[in-house]
C-alpha positions in Angstrom: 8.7 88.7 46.6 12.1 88.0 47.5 13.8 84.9 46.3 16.9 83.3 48.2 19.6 81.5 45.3 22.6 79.0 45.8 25.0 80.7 42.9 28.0 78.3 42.2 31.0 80.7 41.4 34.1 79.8 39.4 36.4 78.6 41.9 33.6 76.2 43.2 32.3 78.2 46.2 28.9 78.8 46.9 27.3 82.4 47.4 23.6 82.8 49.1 22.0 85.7 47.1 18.6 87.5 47.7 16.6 89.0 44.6 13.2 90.9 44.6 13.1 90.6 40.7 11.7 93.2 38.8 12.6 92.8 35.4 14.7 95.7 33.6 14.1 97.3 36.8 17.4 99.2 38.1 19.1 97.4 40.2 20.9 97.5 43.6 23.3 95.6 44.9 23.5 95.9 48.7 26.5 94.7 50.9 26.0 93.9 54.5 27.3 95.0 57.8 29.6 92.9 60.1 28.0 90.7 61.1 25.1 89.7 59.2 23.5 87.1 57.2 23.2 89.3 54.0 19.7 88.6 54.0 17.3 91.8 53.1 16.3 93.9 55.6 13.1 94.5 55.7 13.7 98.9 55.6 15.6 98.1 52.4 13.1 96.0 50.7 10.3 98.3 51.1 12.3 101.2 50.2 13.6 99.7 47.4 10.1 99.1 46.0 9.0 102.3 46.6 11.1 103.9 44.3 11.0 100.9 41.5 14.4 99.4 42.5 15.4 95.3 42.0 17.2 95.0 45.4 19.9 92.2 45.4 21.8 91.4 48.3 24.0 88.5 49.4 26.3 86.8 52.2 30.1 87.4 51.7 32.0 84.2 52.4 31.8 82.7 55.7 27.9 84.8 56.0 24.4 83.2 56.1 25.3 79.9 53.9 28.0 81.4 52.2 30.8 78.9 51.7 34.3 80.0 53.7 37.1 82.0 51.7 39.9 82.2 54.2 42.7 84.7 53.0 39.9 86.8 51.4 40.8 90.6 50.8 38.3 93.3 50.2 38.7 93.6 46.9 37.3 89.8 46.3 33.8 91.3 46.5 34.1 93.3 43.3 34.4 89.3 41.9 31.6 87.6 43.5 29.1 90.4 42.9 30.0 90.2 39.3 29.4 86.6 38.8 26.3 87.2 41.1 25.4 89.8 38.5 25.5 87.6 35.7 23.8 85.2 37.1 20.7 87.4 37.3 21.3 88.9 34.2 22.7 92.2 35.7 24.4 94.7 33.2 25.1 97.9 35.2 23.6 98.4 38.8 24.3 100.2 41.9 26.1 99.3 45.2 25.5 100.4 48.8 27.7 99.1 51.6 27.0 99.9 55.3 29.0 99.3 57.8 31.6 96.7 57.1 29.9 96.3 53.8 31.4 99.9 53.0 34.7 98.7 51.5 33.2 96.2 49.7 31.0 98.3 48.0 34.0 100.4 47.2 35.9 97.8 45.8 33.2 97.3 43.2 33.6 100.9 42.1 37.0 100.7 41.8 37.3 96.7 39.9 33.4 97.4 38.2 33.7 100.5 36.2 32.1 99.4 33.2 29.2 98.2 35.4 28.5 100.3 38.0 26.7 103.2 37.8 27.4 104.7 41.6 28.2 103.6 45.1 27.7 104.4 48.7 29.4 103.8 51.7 27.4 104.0 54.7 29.5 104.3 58.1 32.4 102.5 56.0 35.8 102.1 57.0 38.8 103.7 55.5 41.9 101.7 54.4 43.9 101.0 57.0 47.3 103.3 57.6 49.0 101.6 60.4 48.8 104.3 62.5 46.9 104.3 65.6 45.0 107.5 64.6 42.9 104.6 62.9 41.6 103.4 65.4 40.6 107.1 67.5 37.1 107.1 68.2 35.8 103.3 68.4 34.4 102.2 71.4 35.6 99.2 71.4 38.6 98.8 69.0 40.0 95.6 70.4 38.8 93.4 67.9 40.6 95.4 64.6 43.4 96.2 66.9 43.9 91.9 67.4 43.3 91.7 63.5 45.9 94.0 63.4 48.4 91.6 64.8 47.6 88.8 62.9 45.1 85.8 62.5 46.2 84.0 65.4 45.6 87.1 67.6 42.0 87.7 66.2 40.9 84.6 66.5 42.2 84.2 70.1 40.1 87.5 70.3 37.1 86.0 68.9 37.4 83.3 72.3 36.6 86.2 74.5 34.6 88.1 72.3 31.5 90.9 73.8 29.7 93.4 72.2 30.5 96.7 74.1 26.9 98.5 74.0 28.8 101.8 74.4 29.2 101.7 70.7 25.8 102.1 70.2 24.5 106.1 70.9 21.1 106.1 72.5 20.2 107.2 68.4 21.5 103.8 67.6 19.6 101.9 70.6 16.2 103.8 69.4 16.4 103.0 66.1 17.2 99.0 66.5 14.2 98.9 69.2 12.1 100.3 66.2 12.6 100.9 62.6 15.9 98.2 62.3 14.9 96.0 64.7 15.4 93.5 61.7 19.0 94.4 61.5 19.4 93.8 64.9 17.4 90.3 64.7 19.7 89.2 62.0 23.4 90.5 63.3 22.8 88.6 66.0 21.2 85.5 64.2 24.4 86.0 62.6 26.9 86.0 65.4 25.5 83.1 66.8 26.4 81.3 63.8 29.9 81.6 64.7 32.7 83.9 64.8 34.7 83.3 61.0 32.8 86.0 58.9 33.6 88.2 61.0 37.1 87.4 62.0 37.9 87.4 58.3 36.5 90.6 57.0 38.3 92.3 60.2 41.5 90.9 58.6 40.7 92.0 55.0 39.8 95.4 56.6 43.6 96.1 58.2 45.4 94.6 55.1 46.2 96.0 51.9 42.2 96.0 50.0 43.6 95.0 46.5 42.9 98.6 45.1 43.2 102.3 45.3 40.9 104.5 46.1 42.4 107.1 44.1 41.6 104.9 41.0 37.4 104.9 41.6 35.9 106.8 38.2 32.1 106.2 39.1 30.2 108.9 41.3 30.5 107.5 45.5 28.4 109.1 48.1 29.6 109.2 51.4 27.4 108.8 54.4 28.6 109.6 58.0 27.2 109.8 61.2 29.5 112.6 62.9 28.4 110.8 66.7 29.1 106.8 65.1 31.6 105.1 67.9 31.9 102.1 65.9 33.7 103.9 62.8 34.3 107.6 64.0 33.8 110.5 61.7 37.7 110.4 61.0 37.0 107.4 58.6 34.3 109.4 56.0 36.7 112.2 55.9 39.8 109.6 54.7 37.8 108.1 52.6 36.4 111.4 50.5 40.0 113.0 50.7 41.1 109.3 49.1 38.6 109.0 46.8 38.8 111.6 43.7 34.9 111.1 42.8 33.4 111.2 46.3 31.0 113.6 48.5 30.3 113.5 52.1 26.9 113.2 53.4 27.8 114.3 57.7 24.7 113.7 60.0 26.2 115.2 63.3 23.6 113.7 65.3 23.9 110.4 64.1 25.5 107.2 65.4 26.4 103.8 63.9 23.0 102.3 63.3 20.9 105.4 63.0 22.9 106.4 60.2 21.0 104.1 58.3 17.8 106.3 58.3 19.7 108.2 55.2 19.2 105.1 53.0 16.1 106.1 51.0 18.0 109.4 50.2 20.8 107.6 49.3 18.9 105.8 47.1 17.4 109.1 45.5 20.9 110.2 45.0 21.6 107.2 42.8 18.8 107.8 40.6 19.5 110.8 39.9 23.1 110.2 38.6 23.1 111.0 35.1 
């Protein structure tokens, strides 16, 4: 059974969290995609209990109830999940982040040491470099590229705002008609709900994170879809040449959303860290 909670953090904000329970169960923490509610998807819960796992997830500022942090910078994840975690009584656990919930799953590797046993990045961005190299690849850039500029300019961008289906590979399209259909369902329960998550993790994304890659110690698994259009190939290579502890998973024939298919194995791969 999953069980939604209203966790009052230190500086007075308010963070919706999901829990399955389960005890001394192992847990994983699992940060959402842009945008979502950070709600559990329904792949994840059952795959989760398939393999014994307590499944937490949550909504970063701004996301499904989630109270609004503007100025927020990747690395203010690694915080929240931690007072999340000791709210449920969390010692050590594991983190996954697809998506735009890559860096943030990063960030606890990097800030958590002491707590986290491994991470994933699934489809994740790099750190930003300034160049436009960053951008090579994506679909539909425009929306980092505004971010890029400023506030102002992505949230003049948010006014005008489409989803480009291009970004999606026919991969991508066949898996949200099926399998993540739930994902789908909740990204756009989530987009409805209004622009500002989104607009602020695309700024966090093309500042400074608030810390180094190079400085990660815990095992990270790299997962990348070699056909994704909405963060190209280009990305998991930074981020394993960045990152002194990190492997890369490629799936040429994957895109953006299919991708996610490797989430059970992921999974398996976390177990079986030492």
């Amino acid at each position: 059974m999953v069980v939604r909670r209203e966790l009052r953090v230190v500086d007075g904000r308010t963070l919706c969290a999901y829990d399955t329970g389960g005890g001394p169960a192992p847990a994983l923490v699992w940060h959402h995609g842009s945008p979502q509610s950070g709600a559990p998807l329904t792949p994840l819960v059952k795959a989760t209990a398939r393999r014994g796992l307590r499944l937490v997830t949550y909504g970063r500022p701004s996301y499904g109830g989630s109270t609004a942090q503007p100025g927020r910078d990747v690395a203010s994840a690694a915080g929240d999940v931690a007072q999340i975690a000791d709210a449920l009584g969390l010692e050590r656990f594991a983190v996954i982040g697809a998506s735009g919930g890559g860096p943030h799953a990063l960030a606890c590797a990097a800030l958590l040491p002491d707590r986290i046993l491994g991470a994933v990045s699934i489809s994740g961005l790099a750190p930003y470099t300034g160049a436009d190299e960053w951008f090579a690849g994506m679909a539909a850039p425009e929306a980092l590229r505004a971010a890029a500029e400023g506030p102002e300019a992505r949230e003049r961008h948010a006014e005008v705002e489409e989803f480009d289906p291009a970004s999606f590979t026919s991969a991508d399209w066949a898996a949200l008609e099926d399998r993540w259909a739930a994902l789908g369902r909740d990204a756009g329960a989530a987009g409805a709900a209004g622009p500002e998550g989104l607009i602020d993790d695309d700024l966090a994304f093309v500042a400074p994170w608030g810390f180094d890659l190079a400085d990660v110690s815990v095992p990270v698994l790299v997962v990348q879809g070699g056909e994704d259009r909405v963060v190209p190939r280009a990305h998991g290579d930074a981020l394993v040449r960045a990152c002194p502890t990190a492997e890369l998973w490629l799936r040429p024939r994957d895109g953006h959303v299919s991708v996610l298919d490797a989430c059970p194995v992921a999974m398996d791969w976390l177990l079986a860290l030492p």
